[in-house]
PQR file of N, CA, C, O and H, with PARSE charges and radii, in Angstrom:
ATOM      1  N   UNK A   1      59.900  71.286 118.642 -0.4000 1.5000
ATOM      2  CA  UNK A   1      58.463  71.243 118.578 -0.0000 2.0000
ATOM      3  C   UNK A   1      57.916  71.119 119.998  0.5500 1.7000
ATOM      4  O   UNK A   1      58.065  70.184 120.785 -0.5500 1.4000
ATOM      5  N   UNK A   2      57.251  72.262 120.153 -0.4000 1.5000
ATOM      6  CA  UNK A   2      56.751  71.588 121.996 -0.0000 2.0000
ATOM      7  C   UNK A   2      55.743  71.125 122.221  0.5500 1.7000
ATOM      8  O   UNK A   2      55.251  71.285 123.339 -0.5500 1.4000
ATOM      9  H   UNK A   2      57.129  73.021 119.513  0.4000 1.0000
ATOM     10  N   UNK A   3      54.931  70.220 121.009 -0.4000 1.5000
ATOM     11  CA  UNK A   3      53.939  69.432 121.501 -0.0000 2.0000
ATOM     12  C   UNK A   3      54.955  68.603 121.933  0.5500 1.7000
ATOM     13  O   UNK A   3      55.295  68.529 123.114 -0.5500 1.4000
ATOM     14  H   UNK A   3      55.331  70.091 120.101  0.4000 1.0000
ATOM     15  N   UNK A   4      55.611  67.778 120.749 -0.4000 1.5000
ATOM     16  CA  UNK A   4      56.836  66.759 121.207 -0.0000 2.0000
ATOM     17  C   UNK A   4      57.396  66.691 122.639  0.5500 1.7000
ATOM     18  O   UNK A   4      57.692  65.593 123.109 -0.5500 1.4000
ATOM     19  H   UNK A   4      55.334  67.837 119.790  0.4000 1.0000
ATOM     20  N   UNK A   5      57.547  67.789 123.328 -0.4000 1.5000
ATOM     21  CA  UNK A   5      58.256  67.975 124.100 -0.0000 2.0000
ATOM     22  C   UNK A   5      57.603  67.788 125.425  0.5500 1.7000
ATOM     23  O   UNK A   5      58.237  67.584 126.459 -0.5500 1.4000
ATOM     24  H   UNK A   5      57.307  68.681 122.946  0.4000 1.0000
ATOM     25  N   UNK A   6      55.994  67.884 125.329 -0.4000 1.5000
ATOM     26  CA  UNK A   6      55.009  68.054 126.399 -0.0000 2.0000
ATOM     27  C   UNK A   6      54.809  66.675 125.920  0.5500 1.7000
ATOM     28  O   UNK A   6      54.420  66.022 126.888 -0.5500 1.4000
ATOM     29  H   UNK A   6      55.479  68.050 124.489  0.4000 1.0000
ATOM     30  N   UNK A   7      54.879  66.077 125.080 -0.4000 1.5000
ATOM     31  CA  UNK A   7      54.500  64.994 125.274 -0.0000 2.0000
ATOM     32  C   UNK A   7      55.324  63.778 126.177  0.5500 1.7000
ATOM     33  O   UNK A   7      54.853  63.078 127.073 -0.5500 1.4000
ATOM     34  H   UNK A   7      55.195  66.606 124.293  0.4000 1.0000
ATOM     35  N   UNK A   8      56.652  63.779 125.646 -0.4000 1.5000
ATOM     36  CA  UNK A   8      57.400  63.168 126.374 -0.0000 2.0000
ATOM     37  C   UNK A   8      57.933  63.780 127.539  0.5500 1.7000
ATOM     38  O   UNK A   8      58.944  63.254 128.005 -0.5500 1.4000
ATOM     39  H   UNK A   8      57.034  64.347 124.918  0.4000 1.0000
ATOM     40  N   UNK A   9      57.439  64.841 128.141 -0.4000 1.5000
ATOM     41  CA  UNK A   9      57.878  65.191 129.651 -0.0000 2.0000
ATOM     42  C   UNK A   9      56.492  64.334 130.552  0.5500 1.7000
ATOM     43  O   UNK A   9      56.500  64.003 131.738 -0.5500 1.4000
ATOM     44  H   UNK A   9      56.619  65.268 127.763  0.4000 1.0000
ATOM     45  N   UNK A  10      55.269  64.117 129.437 -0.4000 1.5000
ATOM     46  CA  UNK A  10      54.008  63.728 130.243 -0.0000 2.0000
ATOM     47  C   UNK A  10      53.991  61.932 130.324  0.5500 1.7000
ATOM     48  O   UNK A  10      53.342  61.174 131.045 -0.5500 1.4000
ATOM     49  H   UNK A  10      55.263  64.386 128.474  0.4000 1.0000
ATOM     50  N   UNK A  11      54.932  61.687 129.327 -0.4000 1.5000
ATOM     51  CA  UNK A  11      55.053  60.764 129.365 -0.0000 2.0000
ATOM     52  C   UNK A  11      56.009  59.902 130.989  0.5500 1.7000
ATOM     53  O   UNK A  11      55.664  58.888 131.596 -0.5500 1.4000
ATOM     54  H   UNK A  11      55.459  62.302 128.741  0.4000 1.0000
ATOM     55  N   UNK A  12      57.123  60.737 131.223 -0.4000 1.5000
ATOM     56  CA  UNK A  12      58.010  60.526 132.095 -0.0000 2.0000
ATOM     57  C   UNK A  12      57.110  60.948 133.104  0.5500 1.7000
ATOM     58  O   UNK A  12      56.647  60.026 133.775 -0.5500 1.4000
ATOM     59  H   UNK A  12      57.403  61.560 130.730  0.4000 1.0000
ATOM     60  N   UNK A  13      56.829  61.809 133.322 -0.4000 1.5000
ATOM     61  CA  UNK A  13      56.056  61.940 134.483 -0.0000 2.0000
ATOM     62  C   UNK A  13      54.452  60.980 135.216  0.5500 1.7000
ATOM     63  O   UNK A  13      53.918  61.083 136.320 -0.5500 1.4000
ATOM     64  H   UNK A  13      57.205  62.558 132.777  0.4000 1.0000
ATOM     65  N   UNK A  14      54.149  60.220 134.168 -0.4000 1.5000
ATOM     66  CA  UNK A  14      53.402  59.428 134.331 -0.0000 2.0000
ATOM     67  C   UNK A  14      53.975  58.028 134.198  0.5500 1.7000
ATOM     68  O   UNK A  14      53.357  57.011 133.886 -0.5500 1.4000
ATOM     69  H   UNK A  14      54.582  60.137 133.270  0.4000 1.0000
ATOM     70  N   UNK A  15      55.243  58.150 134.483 -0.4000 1.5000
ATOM     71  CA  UNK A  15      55.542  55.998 134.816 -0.0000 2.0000
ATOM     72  C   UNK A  15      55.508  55.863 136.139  0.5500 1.7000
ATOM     73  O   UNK A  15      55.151  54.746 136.513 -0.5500 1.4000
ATOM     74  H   UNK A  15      55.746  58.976 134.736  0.4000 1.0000
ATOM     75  N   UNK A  16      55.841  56.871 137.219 -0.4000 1.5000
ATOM     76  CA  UNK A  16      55.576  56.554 138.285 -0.0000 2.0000
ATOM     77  C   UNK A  16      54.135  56.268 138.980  0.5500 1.7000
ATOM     78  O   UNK A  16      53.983  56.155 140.197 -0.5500 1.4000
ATOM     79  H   UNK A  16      56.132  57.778 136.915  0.4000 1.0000
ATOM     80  N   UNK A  17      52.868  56.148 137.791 -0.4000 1.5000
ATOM     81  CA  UNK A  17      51.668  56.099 138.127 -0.0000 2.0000
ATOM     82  C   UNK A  17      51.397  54.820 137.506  0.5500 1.7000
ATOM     83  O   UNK A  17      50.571  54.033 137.969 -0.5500 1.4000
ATOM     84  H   UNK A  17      52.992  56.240 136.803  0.4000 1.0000
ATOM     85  N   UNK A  18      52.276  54.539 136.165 -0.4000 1.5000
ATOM     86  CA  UNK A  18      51.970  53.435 135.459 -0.0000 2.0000
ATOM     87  C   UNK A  18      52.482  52.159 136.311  0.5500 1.7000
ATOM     88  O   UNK A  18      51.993  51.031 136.247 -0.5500 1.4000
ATOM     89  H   UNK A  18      52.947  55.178 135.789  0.4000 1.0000
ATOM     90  N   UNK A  19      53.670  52.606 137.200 -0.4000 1.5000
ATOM     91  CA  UNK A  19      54.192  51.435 138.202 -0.0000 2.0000
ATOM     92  C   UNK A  19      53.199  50.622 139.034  0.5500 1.7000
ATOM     93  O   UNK A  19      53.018  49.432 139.293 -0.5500 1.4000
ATOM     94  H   UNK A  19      54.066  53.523 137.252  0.4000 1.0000
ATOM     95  N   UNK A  20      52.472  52.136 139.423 -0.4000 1.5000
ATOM     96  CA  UNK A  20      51.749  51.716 140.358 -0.0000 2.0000
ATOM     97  C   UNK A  20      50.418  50.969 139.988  0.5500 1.7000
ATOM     98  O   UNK A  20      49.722  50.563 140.918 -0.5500 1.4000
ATOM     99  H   UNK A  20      52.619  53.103 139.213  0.4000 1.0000
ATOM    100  N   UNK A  21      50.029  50.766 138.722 -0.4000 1.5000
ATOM    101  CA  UNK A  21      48.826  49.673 138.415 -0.0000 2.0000
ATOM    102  C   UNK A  21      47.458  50.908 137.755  0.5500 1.7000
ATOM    103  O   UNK A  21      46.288  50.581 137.557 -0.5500 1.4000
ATOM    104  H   UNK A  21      50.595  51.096 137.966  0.4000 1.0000
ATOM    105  N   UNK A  22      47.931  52.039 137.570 -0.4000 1.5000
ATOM    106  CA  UNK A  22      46.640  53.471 137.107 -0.0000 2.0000
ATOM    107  C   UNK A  22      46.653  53.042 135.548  0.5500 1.7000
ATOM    108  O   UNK A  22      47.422  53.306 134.623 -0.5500 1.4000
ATOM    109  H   UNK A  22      48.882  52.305 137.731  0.4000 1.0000
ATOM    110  N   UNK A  23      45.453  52.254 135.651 -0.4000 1.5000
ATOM    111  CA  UNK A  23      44.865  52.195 133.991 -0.0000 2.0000
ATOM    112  C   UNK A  23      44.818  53.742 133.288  0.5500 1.7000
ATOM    113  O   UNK A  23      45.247  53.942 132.152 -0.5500 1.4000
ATOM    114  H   UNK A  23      44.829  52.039 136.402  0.4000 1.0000
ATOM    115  N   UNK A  24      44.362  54.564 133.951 -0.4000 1.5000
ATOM    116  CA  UNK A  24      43.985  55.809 133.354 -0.0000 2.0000
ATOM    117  C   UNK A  24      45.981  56.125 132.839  0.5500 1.7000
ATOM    118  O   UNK A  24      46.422  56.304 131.703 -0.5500 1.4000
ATOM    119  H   UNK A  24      44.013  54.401 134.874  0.4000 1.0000
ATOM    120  N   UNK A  25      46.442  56.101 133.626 -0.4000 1.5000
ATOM    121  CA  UNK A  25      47.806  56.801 133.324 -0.0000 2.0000
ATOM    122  C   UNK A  25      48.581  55.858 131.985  0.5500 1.7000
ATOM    123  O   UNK A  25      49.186  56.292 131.005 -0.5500 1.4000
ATOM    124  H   UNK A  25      46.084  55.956 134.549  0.4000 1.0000
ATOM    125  N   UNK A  26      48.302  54.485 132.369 -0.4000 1.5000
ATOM    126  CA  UNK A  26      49.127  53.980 131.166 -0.0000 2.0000
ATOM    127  C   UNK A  26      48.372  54.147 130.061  0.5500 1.7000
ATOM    128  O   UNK A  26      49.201  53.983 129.165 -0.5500 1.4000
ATOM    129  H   UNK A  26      47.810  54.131 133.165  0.4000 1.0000
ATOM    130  N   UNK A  27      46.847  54.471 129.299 -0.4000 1.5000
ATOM    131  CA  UNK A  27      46.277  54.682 128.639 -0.0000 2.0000
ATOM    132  C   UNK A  27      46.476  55.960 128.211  0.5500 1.7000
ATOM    133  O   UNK A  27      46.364  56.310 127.036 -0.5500 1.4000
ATOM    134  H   UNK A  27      46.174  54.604 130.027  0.4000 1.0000
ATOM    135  N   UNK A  28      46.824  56.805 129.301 -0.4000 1.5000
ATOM    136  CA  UNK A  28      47.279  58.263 128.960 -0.0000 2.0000
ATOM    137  C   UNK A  28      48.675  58.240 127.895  0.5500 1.7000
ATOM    138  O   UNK A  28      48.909  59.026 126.977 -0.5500 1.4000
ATOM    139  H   UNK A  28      46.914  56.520 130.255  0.4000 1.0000
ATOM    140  N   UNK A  29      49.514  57.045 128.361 -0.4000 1.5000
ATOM    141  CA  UNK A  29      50.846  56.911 128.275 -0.0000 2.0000
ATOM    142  C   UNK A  29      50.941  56.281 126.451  0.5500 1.7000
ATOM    143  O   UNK A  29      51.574  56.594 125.442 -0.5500 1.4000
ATOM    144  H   UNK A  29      49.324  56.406 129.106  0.4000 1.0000
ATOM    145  N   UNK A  30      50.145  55.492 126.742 -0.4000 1.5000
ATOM    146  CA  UNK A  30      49.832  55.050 125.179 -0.0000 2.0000
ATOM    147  C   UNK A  30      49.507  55.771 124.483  0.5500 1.7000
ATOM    148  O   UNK A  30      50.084  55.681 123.399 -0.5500 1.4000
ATOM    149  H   UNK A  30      49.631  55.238 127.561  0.4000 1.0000
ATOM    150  N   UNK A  31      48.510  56.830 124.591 -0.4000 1.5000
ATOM    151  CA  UNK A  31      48.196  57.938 123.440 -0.0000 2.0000
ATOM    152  C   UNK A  31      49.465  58.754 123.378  0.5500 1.7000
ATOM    153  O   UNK A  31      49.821  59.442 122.422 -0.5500 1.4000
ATOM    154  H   UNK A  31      48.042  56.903 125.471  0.4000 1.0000
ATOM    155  N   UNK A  32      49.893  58.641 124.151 -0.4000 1.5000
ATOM    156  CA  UNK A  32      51.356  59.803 123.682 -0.0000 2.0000
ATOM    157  C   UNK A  32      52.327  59.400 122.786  0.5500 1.7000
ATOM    158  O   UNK A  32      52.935  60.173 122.046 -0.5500 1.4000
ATOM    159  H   UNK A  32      49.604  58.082 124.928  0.4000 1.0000
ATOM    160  N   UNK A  33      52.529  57.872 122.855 -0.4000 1.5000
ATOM    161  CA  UNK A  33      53.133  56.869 122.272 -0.0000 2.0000
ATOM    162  C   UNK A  33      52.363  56.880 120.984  0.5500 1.7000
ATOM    163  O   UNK A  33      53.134  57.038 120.037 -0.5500 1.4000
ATOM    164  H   UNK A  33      52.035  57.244 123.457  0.4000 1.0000
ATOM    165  N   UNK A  34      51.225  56.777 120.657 -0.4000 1.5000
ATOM    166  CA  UNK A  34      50.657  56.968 119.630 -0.0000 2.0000
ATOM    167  C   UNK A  34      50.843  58.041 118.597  0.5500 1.7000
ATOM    168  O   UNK A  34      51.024  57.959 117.382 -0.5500 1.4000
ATOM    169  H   UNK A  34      50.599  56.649 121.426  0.4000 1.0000
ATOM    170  N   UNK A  35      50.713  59.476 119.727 -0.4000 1.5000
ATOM    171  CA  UNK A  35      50.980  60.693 119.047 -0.0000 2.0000
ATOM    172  C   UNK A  35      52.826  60.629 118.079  0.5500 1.7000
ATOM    173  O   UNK A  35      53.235  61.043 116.995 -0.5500 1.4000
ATOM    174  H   UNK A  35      50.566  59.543 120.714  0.4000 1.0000
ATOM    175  N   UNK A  36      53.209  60.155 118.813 -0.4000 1.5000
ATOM    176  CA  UNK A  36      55.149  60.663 118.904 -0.0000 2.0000
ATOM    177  C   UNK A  36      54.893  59.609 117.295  0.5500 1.7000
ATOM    178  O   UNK A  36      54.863  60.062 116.151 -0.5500 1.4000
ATOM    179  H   UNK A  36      52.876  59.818 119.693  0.4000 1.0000
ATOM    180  N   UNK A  37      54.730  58.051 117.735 -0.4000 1.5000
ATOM    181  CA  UNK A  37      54.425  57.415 116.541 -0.0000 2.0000
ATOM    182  C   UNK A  37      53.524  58.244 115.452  0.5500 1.7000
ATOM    183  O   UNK A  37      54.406  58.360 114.602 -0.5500 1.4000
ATOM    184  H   UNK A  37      54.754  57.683 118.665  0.4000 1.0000
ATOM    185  N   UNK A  38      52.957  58.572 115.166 -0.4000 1.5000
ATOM    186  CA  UNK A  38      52.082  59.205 113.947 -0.0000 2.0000
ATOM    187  C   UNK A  38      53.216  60.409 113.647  0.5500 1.7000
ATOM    188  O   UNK A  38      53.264  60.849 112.498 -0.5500 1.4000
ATOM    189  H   UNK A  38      52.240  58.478 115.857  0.4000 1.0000
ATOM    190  N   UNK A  39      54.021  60.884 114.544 -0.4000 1.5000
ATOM    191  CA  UNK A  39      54.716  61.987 113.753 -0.0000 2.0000
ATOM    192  C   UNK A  39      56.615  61.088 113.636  0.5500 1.7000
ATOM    193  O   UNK A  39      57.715  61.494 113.261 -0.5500 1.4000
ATOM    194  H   UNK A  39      53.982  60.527 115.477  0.4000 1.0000
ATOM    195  N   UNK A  40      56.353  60.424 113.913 -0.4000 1.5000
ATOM    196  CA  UNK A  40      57.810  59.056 113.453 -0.0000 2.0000
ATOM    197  C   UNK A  40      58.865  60.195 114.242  0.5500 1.7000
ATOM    198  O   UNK A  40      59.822  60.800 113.759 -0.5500 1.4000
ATOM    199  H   UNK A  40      55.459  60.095 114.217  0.4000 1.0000
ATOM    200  N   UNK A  41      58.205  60.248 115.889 -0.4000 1.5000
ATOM    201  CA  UNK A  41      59.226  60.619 117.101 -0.0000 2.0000
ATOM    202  C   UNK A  41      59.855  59.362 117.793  0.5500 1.7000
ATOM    203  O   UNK A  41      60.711  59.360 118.679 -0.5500 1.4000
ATOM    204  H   UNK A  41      57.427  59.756 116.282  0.4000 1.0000
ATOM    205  N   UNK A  42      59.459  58.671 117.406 -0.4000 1.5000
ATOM    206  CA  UNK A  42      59.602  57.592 118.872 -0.0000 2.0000
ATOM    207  C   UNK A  42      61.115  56.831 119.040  0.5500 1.7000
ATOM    208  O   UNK A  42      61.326  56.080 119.992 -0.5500 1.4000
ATOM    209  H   UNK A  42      58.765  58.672 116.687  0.4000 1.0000
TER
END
């Protein structure tokens, strides 16, 4: 599935922003977490 797949590449690619203290990115990071959860990816 390549939402799945965009999701968790966007996910990895945004911890190096979440390290750094970017509300926007870990909020980004959570909806993806959300998404993967609603389709019982996680």
């Amino acid at each position: 599935m390549r939402a799945v797949t965009a999701v968790r590449g966007m996910r990895r690619d945004l911890g190096r922003f979440r390290t750094r203290g970017l509300r926007c990115a870990a909020e980004l990071g959570e909806r993806g977490v959300d998404f993967l959860a609603a389709h019982q990816l996680v």
